[in-house]
PyMOL Python script that loads the backbone (N, CA, C, O; Angstrom):
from pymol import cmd

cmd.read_pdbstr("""\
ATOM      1  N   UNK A   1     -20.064  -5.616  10.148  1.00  0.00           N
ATOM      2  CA  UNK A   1     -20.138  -5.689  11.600  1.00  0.00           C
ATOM      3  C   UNK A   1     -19.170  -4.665  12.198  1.00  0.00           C
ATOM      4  O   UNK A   1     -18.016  -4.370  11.888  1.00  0.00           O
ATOM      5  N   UNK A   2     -20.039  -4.191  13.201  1.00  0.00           N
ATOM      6  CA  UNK A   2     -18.699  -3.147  13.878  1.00  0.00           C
ATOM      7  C   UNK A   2     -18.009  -3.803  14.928  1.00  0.00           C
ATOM      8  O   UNK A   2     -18.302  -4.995  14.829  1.00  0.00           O
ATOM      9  N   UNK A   3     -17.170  -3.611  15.974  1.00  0.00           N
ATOM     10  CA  UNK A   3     -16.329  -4.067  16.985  1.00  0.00           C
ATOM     11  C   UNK A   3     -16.143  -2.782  17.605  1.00  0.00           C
ATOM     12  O   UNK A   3     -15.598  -1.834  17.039  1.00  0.00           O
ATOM     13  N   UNK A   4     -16.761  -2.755  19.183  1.00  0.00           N
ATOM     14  CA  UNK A   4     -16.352  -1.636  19.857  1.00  0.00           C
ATOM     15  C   UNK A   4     -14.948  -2.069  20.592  1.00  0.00           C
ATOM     16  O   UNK A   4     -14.882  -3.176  21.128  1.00  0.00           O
ATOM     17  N   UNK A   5     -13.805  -1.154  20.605  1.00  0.00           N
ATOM     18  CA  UNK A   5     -12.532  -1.535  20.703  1.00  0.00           C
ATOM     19  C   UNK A   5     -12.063  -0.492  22.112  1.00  0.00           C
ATOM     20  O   UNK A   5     -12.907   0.318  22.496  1.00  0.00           O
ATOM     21  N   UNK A   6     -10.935  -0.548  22.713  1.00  0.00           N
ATOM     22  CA  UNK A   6     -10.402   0.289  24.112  1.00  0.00           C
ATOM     23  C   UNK A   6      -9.198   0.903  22.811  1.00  0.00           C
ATOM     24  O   UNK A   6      -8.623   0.313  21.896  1.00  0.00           O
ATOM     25  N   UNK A   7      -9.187   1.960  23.149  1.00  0.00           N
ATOM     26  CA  UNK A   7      -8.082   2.128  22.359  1.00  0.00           C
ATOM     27  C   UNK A   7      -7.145   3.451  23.045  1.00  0.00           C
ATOM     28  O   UNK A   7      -7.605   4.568  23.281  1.00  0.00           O
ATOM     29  N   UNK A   8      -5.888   3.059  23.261  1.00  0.00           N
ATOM     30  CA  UNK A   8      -5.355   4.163  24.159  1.00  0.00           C
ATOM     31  C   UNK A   8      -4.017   4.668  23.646  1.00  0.00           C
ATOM     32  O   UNK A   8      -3.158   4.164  22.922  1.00  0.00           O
ATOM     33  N   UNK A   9      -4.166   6.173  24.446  1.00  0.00           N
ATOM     34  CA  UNK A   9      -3.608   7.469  23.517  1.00  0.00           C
ATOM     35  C   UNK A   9      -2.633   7.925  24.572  1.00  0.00           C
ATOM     36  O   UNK A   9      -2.930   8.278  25.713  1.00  0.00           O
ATOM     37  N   UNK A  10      -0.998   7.853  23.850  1.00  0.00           N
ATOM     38  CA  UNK A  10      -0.043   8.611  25.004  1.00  0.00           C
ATOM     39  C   UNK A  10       0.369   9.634  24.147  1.00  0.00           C
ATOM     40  O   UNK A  10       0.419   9.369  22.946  1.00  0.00           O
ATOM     41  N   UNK A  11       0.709  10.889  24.578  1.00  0.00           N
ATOM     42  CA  UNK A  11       1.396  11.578  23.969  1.00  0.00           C
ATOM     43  C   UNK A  11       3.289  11.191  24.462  1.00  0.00           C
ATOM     44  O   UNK A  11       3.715  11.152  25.616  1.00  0.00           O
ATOM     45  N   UNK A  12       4.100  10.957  23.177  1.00  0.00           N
ATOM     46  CA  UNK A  12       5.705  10.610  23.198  1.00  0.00           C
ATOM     47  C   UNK A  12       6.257  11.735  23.582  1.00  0.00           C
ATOM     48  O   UNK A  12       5.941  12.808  23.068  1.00  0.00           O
ATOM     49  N   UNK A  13       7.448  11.588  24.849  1.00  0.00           N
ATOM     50  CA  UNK A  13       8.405  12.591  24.117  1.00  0.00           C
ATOM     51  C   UNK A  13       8.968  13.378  23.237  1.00  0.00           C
ATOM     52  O   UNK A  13       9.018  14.599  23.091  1.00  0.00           O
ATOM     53  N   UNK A  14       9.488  12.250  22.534  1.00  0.00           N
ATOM     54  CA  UNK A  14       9.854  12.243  21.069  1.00  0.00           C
ATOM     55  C   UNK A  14       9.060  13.913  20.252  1.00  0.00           C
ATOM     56  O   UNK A  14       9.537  14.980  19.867  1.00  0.00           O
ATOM     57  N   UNK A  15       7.559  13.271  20.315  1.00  0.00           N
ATOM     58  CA  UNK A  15       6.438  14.040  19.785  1.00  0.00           C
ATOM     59  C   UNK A  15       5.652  13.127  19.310  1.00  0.00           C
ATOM     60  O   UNK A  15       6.152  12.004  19.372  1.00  0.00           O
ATOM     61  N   UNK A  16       4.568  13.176  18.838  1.00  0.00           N
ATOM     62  CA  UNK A  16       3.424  12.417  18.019  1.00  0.00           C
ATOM     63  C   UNK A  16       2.858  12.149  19.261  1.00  0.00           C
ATOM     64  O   UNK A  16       3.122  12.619  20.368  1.00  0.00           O
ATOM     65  N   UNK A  17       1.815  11.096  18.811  1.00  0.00           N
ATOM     66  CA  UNK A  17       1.269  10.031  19.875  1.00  0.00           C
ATOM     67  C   UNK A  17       1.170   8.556  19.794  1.00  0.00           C
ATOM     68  O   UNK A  17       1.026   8.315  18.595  1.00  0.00           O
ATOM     69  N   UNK A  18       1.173   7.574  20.386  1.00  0.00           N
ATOM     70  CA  UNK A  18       1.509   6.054  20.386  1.00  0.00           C
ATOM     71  C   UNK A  18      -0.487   5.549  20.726  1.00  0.00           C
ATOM     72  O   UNK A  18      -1.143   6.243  21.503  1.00  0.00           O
ATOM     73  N   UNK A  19      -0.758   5.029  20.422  1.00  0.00           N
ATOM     74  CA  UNK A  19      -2.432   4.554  20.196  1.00  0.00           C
ATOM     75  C   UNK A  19      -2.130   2.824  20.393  1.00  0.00           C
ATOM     76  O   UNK A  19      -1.227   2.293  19.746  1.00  0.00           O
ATOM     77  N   UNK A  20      -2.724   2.278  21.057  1.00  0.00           N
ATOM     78  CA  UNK A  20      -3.215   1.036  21.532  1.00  0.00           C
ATOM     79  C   UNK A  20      -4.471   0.245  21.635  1.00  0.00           C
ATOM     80  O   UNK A  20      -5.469   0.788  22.108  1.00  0.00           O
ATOM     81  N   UNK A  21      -4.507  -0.906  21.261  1.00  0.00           N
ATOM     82  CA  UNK A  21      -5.877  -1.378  21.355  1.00  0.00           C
ATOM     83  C   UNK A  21      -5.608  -2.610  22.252  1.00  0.00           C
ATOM     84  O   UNK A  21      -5.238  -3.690  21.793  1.00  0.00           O
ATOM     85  N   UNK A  22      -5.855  -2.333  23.766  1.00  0.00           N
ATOM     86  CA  UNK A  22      -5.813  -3.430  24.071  1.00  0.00           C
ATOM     87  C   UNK A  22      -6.465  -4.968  23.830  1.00  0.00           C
ATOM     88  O   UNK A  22      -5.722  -5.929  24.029  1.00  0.00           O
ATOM     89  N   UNK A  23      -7.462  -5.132  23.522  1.00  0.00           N
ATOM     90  CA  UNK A  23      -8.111  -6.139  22.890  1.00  0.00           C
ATOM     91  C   UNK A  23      -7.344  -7.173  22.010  1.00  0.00           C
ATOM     92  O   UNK A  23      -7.118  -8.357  22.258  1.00  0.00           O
ATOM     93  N   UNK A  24      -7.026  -6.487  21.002  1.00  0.00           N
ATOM     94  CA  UNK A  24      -5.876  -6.854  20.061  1.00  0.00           C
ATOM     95  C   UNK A  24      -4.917  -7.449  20.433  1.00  0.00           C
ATOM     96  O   UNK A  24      -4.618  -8.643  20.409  1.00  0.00           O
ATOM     97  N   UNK A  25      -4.297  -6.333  20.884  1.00  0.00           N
ATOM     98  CA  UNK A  25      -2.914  -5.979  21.181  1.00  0.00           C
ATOM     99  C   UNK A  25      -2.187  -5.576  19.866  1.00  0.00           C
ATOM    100  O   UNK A  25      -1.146  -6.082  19.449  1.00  0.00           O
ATOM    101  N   UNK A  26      -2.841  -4.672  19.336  1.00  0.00           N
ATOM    102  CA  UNK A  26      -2.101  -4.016  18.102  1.00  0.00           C
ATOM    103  C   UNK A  26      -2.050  -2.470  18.827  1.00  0.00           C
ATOM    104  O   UNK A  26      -2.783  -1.979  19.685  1.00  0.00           O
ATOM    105  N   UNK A  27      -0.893  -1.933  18.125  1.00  0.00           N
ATOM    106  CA  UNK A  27      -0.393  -0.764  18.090  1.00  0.00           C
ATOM    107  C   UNK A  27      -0.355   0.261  17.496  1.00  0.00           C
ATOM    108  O   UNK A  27      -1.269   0.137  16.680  1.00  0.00           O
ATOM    109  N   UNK A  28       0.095   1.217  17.347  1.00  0.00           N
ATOM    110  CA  UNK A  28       0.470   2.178  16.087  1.00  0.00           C
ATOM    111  C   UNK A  28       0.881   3.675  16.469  1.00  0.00           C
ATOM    112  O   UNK A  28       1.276   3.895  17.614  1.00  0.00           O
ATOM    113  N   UNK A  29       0.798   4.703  15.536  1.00  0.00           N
ATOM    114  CA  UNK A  29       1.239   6.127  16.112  1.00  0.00           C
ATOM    115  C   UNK A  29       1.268   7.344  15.016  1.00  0.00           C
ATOM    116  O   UNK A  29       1.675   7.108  13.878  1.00  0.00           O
ATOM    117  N   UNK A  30       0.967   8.232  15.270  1.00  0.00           N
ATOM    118  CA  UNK A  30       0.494   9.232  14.365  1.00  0.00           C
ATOM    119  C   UNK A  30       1.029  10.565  14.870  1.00  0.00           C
ATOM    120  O   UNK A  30       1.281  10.434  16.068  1.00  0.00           O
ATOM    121  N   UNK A  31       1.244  11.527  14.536  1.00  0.00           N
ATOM    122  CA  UNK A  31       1.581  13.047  14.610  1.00  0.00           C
ATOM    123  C   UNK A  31       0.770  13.292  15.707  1.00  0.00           C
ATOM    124  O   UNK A  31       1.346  13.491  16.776  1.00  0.00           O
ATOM    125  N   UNK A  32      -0.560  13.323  15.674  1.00  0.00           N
ATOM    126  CA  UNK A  32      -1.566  14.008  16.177  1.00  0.00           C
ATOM    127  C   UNK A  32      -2.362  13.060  16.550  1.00  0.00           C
ATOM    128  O   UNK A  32      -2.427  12.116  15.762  1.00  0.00           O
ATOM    129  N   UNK A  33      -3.524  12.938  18.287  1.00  0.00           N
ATOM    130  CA  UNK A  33      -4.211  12.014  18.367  1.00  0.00           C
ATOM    131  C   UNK A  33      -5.394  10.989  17.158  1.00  0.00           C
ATOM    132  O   UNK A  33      -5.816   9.833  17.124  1.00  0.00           O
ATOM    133  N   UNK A  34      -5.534  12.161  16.365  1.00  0.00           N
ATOM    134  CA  UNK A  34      -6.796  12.020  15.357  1.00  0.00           C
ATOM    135  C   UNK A  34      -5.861  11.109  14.245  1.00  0.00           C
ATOM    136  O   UNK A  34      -6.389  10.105  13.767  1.00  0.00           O
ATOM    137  N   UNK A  35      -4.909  11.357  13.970  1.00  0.00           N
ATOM    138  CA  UNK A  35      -3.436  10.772  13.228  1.00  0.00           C
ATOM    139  C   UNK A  35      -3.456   9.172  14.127  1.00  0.00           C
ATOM    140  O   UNK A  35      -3.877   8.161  13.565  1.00  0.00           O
ATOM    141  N   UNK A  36      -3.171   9.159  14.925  1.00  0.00           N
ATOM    142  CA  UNK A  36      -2.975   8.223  15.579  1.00  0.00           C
ATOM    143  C   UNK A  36      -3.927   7.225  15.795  1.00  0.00           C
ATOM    144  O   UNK A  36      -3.659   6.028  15.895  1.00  0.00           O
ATOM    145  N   UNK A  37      -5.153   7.772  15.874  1.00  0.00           N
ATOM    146  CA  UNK A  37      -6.680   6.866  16.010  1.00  0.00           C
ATOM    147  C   UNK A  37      -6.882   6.373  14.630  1.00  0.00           C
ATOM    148  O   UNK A  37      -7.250   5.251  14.283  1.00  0.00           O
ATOM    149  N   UNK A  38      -6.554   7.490  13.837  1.00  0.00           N
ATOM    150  CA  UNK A  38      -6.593   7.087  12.316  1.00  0.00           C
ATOM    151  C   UNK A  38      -5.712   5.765  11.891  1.00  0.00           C
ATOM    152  O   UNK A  38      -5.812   4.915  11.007  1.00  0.00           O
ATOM    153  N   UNK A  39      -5.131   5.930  12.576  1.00  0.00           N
ATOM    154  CA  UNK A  39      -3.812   4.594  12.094  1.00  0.00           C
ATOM    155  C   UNK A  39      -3.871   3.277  12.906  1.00  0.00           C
ATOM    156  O   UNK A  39      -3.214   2.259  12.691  1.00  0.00           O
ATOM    157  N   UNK A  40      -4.709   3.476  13.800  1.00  0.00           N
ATOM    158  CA  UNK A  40      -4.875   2.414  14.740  1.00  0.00           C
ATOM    159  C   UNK A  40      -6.285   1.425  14.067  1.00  0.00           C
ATOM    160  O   UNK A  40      -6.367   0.205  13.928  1.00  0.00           O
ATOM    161  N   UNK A  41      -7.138   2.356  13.789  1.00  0.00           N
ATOM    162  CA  UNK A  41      -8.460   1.834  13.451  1.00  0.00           C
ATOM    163  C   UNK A  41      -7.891   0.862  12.203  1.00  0.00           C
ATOM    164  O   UNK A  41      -8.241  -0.310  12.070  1.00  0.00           O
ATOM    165  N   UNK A  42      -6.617   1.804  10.997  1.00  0.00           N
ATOM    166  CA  UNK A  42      -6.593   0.627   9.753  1.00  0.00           C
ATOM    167  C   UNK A  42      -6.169  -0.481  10.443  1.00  0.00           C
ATOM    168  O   UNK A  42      -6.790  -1.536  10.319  1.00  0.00           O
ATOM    169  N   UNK A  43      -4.823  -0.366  11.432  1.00  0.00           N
ATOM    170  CA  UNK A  43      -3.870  -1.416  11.718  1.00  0.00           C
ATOM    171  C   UNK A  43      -4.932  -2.675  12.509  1.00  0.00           C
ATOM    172  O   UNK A  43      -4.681  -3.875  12.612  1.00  0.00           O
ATOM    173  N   UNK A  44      -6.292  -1.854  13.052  1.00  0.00           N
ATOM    174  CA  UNK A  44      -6.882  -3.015  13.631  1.00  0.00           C
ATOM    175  C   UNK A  44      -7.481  -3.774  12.644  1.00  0.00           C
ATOM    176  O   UNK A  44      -7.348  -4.986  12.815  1.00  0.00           O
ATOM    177  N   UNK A  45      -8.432  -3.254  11.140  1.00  0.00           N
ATOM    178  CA  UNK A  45      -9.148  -3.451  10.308  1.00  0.00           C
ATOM    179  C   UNK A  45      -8.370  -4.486   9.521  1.00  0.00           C
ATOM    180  O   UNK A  45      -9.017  -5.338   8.914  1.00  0.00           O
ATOM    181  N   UNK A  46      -6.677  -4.504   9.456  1.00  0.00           N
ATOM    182  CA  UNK A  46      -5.740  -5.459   8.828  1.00  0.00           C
ATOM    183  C   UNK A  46      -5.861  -6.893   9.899  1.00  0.00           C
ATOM    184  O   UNK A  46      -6.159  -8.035   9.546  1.00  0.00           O
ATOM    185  N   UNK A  47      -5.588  -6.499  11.040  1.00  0.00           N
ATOM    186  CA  UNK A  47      -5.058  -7.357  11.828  1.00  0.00           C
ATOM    187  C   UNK A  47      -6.572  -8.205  11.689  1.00  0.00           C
ATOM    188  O   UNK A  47      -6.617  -9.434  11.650  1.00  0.00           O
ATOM    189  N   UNK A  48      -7.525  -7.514  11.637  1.00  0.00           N
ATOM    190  CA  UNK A  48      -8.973  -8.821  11.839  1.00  0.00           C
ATOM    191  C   UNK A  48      -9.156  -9.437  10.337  1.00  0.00           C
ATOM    192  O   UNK A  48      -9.582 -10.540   9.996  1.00  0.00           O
ATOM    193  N   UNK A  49      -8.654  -8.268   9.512  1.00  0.00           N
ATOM    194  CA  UNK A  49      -8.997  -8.950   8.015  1.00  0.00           C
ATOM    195  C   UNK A  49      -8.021 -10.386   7.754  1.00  0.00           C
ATOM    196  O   UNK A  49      -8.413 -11.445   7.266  1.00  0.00           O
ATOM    197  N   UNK A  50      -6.607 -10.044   8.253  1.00  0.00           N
ATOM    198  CA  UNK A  50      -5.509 -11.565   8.184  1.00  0.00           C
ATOM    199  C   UNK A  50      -6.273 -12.746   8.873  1.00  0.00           C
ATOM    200  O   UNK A  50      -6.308 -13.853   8.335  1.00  0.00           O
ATOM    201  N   UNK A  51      -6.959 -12.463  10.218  1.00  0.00           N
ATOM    202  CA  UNK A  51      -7.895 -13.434  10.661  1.00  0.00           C
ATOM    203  C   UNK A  51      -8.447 -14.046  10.466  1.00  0.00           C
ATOM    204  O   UNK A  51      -8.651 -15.202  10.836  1.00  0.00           O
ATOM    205  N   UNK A  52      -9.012 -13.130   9.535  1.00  0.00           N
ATOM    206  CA  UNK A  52     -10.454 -13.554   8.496  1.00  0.00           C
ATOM    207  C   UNK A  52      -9.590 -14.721   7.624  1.00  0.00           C
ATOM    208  O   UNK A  52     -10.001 -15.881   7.677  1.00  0.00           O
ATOM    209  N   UNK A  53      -8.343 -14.388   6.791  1.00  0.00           N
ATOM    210  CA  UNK A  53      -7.681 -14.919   5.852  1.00  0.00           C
ATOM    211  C   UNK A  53      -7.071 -16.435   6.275  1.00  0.00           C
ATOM    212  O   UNK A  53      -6.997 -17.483   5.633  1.00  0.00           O
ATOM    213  N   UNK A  54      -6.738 -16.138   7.411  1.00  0.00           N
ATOM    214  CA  UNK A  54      -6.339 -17.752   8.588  1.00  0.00           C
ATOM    215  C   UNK A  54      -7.100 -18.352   9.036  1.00  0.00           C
ATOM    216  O   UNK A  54      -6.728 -19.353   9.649  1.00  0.00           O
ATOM    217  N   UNK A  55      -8.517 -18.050   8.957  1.00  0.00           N
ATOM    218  CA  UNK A  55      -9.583 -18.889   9.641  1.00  0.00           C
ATOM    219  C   UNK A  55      -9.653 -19.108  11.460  1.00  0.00           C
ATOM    220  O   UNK A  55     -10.052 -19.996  12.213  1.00  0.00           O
ATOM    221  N   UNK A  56      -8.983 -17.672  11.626  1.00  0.00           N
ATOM    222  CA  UNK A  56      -8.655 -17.624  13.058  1.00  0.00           C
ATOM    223  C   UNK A  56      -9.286 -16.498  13.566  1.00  0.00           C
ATOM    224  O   UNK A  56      -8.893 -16.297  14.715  1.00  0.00           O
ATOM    225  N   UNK A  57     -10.194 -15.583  13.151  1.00  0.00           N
ATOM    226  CA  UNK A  57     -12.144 -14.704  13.193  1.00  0.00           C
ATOM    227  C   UNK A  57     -12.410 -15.174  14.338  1.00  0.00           C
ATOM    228  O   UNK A  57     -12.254 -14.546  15.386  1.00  0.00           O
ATOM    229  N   UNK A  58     -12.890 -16.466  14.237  1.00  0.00           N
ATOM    230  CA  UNK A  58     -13.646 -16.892  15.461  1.00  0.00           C
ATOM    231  C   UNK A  58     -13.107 -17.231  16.216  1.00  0.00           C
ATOM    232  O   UNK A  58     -13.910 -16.911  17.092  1.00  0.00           O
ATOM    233  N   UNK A  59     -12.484 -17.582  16.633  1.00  0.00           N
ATOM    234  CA  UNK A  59     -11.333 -17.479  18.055  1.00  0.00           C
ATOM    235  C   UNK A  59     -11.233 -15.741  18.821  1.00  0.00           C
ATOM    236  O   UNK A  59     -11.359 -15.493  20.020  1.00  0.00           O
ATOM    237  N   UNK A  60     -11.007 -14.865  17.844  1.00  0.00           N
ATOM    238  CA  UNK A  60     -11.305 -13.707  18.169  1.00  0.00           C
ATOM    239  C   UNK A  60     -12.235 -13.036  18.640  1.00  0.00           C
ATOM    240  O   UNK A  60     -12.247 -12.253  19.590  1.00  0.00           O
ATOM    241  N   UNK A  61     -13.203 -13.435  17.793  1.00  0.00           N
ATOM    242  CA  UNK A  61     -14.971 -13.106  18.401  1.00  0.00           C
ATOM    243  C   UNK A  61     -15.385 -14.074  19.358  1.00  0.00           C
ATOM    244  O   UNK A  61     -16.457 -13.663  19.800  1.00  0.00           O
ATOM    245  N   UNK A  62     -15.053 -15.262  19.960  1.00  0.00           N
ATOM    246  CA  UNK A  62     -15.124 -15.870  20.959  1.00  0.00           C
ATOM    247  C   UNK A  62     -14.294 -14.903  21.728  1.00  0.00           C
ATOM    248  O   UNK A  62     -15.043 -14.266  22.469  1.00  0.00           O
ATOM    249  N   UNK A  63     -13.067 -14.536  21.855  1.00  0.00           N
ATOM    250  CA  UNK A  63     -12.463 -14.012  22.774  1.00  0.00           C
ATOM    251  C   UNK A  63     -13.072 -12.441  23.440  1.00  0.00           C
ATOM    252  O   UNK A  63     -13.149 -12.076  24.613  1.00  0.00           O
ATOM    253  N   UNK A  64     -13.416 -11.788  22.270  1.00  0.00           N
ATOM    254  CA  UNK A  64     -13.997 -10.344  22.600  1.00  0.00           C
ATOM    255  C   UNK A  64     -15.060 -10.414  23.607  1.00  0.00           C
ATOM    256  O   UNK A  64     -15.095  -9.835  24.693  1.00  0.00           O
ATOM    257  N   UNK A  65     -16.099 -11.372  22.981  1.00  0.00           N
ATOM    258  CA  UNK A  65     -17.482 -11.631  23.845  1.00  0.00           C
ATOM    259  C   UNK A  65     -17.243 -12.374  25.404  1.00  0.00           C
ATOM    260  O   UNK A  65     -18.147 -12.468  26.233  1.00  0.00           O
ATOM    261  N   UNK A  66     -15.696 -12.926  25.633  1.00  0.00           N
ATOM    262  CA  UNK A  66     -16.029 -13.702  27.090  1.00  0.00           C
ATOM    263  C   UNK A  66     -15.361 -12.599  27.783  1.00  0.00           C
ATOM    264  O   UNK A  66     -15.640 -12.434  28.970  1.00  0.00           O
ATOM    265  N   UNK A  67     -14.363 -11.675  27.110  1.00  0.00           N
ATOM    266  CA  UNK A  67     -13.325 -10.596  27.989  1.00  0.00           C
ATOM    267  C   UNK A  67     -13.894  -9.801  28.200  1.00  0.00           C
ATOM    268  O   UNK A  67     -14.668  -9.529  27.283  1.00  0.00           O
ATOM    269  N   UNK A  68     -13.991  -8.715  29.646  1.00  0.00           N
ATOM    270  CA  UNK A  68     -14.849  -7.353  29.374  1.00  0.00           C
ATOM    271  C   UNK A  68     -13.168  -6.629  29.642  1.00  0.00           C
ATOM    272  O   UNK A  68     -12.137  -7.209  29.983  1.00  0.00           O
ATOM    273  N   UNK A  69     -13.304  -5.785  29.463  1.00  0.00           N
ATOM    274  CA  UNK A  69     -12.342  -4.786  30.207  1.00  0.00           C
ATOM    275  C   UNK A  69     -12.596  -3.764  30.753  1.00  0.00           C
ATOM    276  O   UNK A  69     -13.549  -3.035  30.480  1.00  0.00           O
ATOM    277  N   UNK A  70     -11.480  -3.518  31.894  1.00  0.00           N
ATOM    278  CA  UNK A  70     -12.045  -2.947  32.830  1.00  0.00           C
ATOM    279  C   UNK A  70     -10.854  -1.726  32.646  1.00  0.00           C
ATOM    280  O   UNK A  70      -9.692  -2.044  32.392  1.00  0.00           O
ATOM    281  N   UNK A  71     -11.284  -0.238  32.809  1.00  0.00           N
ATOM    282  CA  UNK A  71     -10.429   0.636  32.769  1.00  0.00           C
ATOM    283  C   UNK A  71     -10.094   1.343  34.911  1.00  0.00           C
ATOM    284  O   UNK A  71     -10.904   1.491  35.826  1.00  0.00           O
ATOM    285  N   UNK A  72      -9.495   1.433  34.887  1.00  0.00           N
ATOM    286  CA  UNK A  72      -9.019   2.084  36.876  1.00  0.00           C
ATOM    287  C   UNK A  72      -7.596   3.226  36.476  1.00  0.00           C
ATOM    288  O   UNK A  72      -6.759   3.473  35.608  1.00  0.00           O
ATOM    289  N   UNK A  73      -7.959   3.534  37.470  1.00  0.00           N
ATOM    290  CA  UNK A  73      -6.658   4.547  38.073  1.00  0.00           C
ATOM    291  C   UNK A  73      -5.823   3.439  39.456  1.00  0.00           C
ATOM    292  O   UNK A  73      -6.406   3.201  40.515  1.00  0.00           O
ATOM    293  N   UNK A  74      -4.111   2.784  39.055  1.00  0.00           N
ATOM    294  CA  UNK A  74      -3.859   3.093  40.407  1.00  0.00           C
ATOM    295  C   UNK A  74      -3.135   3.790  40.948  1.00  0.00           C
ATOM    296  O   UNK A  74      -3.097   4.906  40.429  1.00  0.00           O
ATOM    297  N   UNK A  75      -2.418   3.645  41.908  1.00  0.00           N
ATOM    298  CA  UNK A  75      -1.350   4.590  42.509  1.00  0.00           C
ATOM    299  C   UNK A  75      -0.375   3.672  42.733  1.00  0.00           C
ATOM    300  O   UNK A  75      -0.583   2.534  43.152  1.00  0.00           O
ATOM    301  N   UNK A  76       1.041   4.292  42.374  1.00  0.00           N
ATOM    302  CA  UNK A  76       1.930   3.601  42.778  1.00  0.00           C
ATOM    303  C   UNK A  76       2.994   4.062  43.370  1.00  0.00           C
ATOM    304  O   UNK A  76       3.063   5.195  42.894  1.00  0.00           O
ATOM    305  N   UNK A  77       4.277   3.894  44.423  1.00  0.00           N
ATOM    306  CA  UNK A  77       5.047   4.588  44.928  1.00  0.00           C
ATOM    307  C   UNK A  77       5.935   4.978  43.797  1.00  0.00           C
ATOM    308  O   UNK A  77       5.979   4.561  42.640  1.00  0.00           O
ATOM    309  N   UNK A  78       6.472   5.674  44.279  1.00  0.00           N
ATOM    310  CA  UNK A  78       7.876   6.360  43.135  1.00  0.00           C
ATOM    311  C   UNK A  78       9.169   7.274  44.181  1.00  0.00           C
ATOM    312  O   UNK A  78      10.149   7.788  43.641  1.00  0.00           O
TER     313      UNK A  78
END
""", "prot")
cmd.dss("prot")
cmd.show_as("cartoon", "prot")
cmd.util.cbc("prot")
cmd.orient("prot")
């Protein structure tokens, strides 16, 4: 089964980039965006496989299917 996921890309100071899946809420970070997507996709593929291992899957796939997410721009003062 696949899982279409939000997955979001900052480039750090530091350097590299920081990758997010909001859905999850797992994390991760790589050199390079493709580095970073790369590392996000295993860290998500772990985080659903432990699921699988806890019998806690379906709580998840209940959760994916009732949440949509919504992506916006806002503005804020500064």
């Amino acid at each position: 089964m696949i899982m279409q996921l939000t997955a979001i890309f900052k480039e750090e100071k530091e350097g590299g980039y920081s990758a997010y899946c909001s859905e999850l809420g797992v994390a991760s970070q790589g050199e390079t965006v493709e580095e970073a997507k790369k590392n996000l996709i295993e860290a998500c593929e772990l985080y659903i496989e432990s699921a699988k291992e806890l019998g806690m899957i379906k709580d998840i796939k209940e959760e994916l299917s009732t949440n949509s997410v919504l992506n916006g721009v806002i503005s804020v003062s500064v």
